[in-house]
PyMOL CGO cylinders between C-alpha atoms (Angstrom):
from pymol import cmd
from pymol.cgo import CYLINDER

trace = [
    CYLINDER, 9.57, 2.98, 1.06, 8.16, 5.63, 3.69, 0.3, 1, 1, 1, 1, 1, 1,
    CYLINDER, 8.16, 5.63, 3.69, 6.91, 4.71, 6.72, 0.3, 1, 1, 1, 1, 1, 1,
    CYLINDER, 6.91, 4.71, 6.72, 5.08, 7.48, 9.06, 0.3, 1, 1, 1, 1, 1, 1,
    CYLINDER, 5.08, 7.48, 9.06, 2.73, 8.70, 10.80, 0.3, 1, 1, 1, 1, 1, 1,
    CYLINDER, 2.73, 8.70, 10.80, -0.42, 10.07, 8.65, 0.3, 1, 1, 1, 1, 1, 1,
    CYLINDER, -0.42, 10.07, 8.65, -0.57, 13.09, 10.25, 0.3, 1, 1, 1, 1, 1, 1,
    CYLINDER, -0.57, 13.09, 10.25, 3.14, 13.51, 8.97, 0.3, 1, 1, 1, 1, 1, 1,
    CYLINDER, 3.14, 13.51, 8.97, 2.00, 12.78, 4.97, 0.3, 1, 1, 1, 1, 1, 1,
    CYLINDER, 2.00, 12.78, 4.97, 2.63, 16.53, 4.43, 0.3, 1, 1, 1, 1, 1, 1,
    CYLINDER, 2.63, 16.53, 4.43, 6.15, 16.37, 4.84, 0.3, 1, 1, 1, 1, 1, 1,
    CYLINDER, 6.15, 16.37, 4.84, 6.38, 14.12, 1.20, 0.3, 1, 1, 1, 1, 1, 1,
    CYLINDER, 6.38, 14.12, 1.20, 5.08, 16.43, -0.88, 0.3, 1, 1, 1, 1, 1, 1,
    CYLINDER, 5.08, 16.43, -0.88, 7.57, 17.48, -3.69, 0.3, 1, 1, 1, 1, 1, 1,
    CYLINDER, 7.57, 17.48, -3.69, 8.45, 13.98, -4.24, 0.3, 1, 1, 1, 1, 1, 1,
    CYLINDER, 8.45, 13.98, -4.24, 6.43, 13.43, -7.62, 0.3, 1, 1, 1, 1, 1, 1,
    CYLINDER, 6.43, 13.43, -7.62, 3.68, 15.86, -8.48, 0.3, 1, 1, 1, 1, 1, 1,
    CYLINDER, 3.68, 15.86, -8.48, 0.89, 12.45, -8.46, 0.3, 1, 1, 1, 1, 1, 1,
    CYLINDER, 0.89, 12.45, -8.46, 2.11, 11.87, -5.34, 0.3, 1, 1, 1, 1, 1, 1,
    CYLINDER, 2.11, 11.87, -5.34, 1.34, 15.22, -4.73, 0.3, 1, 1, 1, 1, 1, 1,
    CYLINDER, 1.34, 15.22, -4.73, -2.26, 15.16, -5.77, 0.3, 1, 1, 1, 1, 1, 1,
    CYLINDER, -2.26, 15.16, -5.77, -2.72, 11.91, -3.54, 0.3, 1, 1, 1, 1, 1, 1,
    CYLINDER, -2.72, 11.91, -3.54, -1.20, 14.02, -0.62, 0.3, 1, 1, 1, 1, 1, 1,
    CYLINDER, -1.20, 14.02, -0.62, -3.58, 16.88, -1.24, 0.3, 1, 1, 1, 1, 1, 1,
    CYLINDER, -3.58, 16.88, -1.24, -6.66, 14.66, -1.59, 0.3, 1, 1, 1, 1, 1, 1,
    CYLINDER, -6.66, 14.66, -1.59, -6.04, 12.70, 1.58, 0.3, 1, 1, 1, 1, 1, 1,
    CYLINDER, -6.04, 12.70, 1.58, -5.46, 15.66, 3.83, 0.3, 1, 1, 1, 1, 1, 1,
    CYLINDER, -5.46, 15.66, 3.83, -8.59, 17.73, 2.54, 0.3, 1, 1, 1, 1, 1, 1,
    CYLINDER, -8.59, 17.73, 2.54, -10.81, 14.36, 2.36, 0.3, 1, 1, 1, 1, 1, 1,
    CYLINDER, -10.81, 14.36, 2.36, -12.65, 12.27, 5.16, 0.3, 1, 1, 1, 1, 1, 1,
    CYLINDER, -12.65, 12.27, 5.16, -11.54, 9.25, 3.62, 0.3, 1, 1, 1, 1, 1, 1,
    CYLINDER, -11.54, 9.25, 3.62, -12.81, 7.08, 7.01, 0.3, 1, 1, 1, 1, 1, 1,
    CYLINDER, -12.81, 7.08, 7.01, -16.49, 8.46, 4.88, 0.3, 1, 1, 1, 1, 1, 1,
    CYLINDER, -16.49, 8.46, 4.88, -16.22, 7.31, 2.05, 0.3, 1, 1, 1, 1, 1, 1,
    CYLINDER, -16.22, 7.31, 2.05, -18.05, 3.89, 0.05, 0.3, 1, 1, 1, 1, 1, 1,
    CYLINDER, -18.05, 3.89, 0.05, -16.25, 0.63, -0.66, 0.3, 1, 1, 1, 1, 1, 1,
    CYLINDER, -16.25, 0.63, -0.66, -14.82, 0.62, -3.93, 0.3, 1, 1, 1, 1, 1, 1,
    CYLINDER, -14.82, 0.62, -3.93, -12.82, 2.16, -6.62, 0.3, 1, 1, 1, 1, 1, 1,
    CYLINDER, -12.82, 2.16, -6.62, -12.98, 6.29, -6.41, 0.3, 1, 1, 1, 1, 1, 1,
    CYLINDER, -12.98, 6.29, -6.41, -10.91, 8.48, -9.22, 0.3, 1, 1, 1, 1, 1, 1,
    CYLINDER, -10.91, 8.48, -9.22, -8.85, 11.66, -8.11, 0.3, 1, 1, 1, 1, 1, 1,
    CYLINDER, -8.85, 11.66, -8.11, -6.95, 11.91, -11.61, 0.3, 1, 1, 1, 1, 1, 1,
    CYLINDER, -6.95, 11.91, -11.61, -8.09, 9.52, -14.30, 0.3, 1, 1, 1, 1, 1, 1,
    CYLINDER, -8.09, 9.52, -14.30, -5.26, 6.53, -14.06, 0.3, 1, 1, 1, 1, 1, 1,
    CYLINDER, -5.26, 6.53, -14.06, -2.76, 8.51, -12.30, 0.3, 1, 1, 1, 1, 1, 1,
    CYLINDER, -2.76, 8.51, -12.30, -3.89, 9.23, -9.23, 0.3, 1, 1, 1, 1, 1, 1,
    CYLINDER, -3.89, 9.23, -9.23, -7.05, 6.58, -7.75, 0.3, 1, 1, 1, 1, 1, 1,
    CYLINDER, -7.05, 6.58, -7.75, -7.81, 4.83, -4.73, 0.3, 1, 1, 1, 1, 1, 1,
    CYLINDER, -7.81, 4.83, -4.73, -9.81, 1.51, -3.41, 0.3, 1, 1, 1, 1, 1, 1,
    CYLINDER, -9.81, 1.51, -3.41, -11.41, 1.59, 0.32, 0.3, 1, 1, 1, 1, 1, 1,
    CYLINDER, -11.41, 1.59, 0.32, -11.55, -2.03, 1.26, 0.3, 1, 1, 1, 1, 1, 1,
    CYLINDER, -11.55, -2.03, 1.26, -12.51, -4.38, 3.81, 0.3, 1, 1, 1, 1, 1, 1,
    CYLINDER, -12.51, -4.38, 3.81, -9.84, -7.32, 3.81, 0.3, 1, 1, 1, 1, 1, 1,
    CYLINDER, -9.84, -7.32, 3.81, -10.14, -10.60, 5.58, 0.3, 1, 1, 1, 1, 1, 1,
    CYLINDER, -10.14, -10.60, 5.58, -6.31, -10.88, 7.01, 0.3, 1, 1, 1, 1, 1, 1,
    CYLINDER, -6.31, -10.88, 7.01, -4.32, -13.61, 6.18, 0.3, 1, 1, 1, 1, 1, 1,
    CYLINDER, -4.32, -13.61, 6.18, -3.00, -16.24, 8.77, 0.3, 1, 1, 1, 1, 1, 1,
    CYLINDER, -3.00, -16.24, 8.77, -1.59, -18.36, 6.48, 0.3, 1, 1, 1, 1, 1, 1,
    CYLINDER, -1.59, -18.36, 6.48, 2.34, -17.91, 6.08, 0.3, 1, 1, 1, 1, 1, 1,
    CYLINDER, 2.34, -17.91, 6.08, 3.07, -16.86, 2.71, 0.3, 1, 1, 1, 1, 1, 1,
    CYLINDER, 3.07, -16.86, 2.71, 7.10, -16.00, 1.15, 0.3, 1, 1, 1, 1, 1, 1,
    CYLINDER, 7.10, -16.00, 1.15, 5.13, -14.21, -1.69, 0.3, 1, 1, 1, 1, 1, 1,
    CYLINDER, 5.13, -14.21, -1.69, 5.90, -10.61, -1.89, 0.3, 1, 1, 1, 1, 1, 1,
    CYLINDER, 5.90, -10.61, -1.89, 3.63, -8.66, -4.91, 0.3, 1, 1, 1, 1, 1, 1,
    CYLINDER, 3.63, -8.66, -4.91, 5.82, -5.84, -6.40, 0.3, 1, 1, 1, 1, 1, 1,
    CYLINDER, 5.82, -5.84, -6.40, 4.50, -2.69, -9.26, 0.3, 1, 1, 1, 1, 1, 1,
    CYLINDER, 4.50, -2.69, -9.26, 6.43, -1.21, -11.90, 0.3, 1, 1, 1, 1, 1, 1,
    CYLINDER, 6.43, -1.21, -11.90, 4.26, 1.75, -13.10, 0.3, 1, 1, 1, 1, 1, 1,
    CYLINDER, 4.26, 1.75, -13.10, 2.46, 2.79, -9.31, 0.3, 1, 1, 1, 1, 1, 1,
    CYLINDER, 2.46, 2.79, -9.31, 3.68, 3.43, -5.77, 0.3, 1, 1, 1, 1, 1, 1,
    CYLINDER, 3.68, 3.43, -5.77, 0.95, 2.32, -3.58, 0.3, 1, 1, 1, 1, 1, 1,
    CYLINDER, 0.95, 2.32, -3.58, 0.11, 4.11, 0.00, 0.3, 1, 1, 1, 1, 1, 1,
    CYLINDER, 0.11, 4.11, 0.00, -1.62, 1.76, 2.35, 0.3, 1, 1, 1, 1, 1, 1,
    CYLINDER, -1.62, 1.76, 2.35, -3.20, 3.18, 5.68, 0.3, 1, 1, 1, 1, 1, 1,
    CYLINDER, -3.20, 3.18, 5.68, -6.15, 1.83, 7.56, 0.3, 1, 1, 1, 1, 1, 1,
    CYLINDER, -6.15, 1.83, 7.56, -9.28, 3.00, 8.66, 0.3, 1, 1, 1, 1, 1, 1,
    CYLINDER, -9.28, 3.00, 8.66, -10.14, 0.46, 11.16, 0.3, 1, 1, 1, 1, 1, 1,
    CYLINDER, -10.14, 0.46, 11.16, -7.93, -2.43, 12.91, 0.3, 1, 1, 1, 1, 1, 1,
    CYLINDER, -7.93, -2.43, 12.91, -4.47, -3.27, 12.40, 0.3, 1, 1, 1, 1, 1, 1,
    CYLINDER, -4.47, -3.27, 12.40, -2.87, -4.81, 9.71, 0.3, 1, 1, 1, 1, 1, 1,
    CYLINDER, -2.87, -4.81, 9.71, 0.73, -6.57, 9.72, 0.3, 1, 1, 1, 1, 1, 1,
    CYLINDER, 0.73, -6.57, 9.72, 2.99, -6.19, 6.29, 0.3, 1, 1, 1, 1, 1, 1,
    CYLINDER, 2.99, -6.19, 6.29, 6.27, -6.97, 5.34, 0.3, 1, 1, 1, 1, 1, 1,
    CYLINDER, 6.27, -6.97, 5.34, 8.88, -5.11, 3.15, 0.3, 1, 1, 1, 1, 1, 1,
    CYLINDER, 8.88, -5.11, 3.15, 11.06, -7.49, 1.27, 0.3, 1, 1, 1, 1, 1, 1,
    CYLINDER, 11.06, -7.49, 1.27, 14.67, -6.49, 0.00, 0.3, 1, 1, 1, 1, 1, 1,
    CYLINDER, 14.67, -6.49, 0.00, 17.47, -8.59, -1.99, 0.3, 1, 1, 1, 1, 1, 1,
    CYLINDER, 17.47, -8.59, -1.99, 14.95, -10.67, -4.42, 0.3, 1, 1, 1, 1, 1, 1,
    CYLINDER, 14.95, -10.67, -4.42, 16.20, -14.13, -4.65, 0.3, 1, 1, 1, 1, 1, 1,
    CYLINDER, 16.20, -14.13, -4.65, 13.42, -15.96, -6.93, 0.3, 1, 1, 1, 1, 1, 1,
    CYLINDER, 13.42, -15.96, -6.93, 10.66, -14.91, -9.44, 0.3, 1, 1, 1, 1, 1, 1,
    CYLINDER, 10.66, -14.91, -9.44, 7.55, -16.85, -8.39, 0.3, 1, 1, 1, 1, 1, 1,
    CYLINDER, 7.55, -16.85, -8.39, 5.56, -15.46, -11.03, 0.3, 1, 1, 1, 1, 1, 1,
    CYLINDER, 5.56, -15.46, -11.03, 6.36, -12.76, -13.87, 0.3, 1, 1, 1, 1, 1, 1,
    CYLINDER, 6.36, -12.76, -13.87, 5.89, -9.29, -14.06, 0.3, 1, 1, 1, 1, 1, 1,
    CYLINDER, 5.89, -9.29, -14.06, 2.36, -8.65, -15.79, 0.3, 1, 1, 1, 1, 1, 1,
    CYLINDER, 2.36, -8.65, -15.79, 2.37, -4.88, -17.34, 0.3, 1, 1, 1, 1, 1, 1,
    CYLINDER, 2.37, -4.88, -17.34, -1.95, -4.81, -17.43, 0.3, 1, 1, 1, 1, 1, 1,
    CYLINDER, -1.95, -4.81, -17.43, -2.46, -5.42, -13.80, 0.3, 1, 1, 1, 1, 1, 1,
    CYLINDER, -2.46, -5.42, -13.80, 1.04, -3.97, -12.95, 0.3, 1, 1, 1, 1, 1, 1,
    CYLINDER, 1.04, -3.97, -12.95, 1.89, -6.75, -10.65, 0.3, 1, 1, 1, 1, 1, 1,
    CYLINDER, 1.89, -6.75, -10.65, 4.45, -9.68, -10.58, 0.3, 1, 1, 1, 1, 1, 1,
    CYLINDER, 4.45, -9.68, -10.58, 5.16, -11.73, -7.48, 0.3, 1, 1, 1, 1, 1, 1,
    CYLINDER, 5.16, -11.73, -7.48, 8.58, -12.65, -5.75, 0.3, 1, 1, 1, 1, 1, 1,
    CYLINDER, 8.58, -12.65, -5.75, 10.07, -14.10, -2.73, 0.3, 1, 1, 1, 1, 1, 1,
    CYLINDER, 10.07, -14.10, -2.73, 12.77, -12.10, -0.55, 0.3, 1, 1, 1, 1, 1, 1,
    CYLINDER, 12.77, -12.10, -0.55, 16.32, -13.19, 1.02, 0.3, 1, 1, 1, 1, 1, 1,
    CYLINDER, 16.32, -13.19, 1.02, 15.23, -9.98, 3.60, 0.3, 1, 1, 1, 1, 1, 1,
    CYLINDER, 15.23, -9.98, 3.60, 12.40, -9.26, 5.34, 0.3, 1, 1, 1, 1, 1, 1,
    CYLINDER, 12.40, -9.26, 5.34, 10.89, -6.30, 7.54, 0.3, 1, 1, 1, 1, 1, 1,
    CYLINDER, 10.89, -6.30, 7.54, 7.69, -6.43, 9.60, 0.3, 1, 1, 1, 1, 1, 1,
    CYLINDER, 7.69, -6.43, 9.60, 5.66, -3.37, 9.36, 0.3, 1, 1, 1, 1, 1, 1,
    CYLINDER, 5.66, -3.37, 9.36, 3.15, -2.92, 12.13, 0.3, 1, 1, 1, 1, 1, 1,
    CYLINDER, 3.15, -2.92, 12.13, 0.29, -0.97, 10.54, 0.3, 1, 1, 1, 1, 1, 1,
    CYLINDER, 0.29, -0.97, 10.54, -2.50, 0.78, 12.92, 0.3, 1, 1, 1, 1, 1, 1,
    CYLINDER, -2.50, 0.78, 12.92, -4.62, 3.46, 11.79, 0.3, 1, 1, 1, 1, 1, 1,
    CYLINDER, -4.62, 3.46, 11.79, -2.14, 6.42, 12.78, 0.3, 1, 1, 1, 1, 1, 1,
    CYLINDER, -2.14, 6.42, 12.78, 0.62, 5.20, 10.21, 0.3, 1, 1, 1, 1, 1, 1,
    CYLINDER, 0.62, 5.20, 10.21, 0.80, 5.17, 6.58, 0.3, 1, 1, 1, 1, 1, 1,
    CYLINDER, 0.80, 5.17, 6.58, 3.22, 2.83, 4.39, 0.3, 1, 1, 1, 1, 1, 1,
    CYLINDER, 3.22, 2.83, 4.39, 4.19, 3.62, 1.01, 0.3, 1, 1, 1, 1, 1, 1,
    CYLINDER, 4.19, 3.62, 1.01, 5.88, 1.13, -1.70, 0.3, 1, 1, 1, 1, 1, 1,
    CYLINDER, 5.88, 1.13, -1.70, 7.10, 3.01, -4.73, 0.3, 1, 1, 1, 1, 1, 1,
    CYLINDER, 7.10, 3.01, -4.73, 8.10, 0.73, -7.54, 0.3, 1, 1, 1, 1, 1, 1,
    CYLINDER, 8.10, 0.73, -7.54, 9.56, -2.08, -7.24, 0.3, 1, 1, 1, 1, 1, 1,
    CYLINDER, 9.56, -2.08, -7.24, 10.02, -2.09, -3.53, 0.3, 1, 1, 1, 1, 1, 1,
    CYLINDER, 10.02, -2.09, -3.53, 8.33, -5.75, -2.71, 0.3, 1, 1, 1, 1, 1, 1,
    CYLINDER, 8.33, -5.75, -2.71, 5.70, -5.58, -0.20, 0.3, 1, 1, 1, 1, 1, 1,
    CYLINDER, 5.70, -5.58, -0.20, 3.19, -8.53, 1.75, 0.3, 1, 1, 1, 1, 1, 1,
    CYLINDER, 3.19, -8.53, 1.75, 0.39, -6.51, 3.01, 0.3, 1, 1, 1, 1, 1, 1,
    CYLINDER, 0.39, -6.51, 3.01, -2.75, -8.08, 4.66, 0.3, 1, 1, 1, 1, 1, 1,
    CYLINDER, -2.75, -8.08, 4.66, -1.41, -10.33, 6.98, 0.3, 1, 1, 1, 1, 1, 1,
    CYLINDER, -1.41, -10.33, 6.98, -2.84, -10.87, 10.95, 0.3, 1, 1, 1, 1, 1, 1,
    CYLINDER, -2.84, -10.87, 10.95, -1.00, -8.83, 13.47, 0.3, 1, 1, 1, 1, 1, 1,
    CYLINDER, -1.00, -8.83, 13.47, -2.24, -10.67, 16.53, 0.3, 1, 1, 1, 1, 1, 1,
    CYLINDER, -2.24, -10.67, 16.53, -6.07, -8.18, 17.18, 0.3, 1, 1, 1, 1, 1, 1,
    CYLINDER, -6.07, -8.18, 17.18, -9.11, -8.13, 14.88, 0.3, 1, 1, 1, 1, 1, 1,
    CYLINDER, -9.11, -8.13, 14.88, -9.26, -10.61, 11.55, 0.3, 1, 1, 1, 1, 1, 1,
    CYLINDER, -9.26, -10.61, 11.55, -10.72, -7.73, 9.49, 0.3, 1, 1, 1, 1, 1, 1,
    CYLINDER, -10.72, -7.73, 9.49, -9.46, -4.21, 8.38, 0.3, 1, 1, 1, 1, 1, 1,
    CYLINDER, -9.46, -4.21, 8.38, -11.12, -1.34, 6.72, 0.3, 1, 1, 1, 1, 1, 1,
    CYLINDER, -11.12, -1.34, 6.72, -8.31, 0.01, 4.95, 0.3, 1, 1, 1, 1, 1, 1,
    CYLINDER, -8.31, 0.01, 4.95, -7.16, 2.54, 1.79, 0.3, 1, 1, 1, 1, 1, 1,
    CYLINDER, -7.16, 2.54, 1.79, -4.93, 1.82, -0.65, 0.3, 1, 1, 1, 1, 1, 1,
    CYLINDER, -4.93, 1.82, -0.65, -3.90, 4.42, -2.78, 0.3, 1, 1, 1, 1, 1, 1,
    CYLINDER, -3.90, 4.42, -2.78, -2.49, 4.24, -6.69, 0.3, 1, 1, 1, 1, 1, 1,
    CYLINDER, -2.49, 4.24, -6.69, -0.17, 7.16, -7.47, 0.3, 1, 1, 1, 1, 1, 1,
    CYLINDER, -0.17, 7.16, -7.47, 1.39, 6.76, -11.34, 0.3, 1, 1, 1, 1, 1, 1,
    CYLINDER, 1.39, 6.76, -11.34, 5.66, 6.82, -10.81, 0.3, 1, 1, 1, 1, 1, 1,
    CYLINDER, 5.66, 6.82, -10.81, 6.45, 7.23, -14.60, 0.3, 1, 1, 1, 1, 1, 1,
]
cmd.load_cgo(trace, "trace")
């Protein structure tokens, strides 16, 4: 997991040459510009949804996880609260390789306070709860970026 600042995102390239890519594209790109929806910067390895997400106020133990992409979550308006989970104690539902998601709950848990100056990337398998209500707006404009980890 990295947590920074996203004026710091330069500092990770070398990582993984998608991750690369997604580096390159977000630091030449007004992303804050750009339409709701799905948008492409290399076929399946490299994409990226701009969304506007109701938060959840509910409390939830679920934790989603990926096996094939890292995802890079930063906002574009509001604030967002996520958790990191570490030491999986229960499968709450199984792996699915087409939608590259499976769902768990954690014996750890760290809050993440997201505001539009930080970025938080989950590579695979690193459990993760984003979209949850961190005490200002309801609503987020956010970017969450798929970078292939193969």
């Amino acid at each position: 997991m990295i947590v920074d600042r996203l004026q710091n995102l330069g500092r990770y390239r070398g990582l993984h040459p998608n991750l690369d890519q997604a580096i390159h594209y977000l630091l030449t790109h007004d992303i804050a510009s750009v339409a709701i929806g799905k948008h492409v910067i290399d076929e399946d390895r490299v994409f990226f949804f701009v969304q506007e997400n109701q938060l959840n106020q509910e409390p939830d133990d679920r934790f989603e996880y990926h096996k094939r992409y890292a995802d890079m979550h930063f906002l574009l308006e509001g604030q967002e609260l996520m958790y990191h989970g570490q030491k999986v104690k229960e499968v709450i539902k199984e792996y699915d390789m087409t939608s590259d998601i499976g769902f768990v709950r954690c014996h750890l848990t760290t809050p993440l306070h997201l505001t539009e100056d930080r970025i938080a990337v989950f590579l695979p398998n690193e459990p993760h709860q984003p979209n949850l209500y961190d005490g200002a707006g309801e609503c987020v404009r956010k970017c969450v970026v798929k970078v292939l980890i193969d």
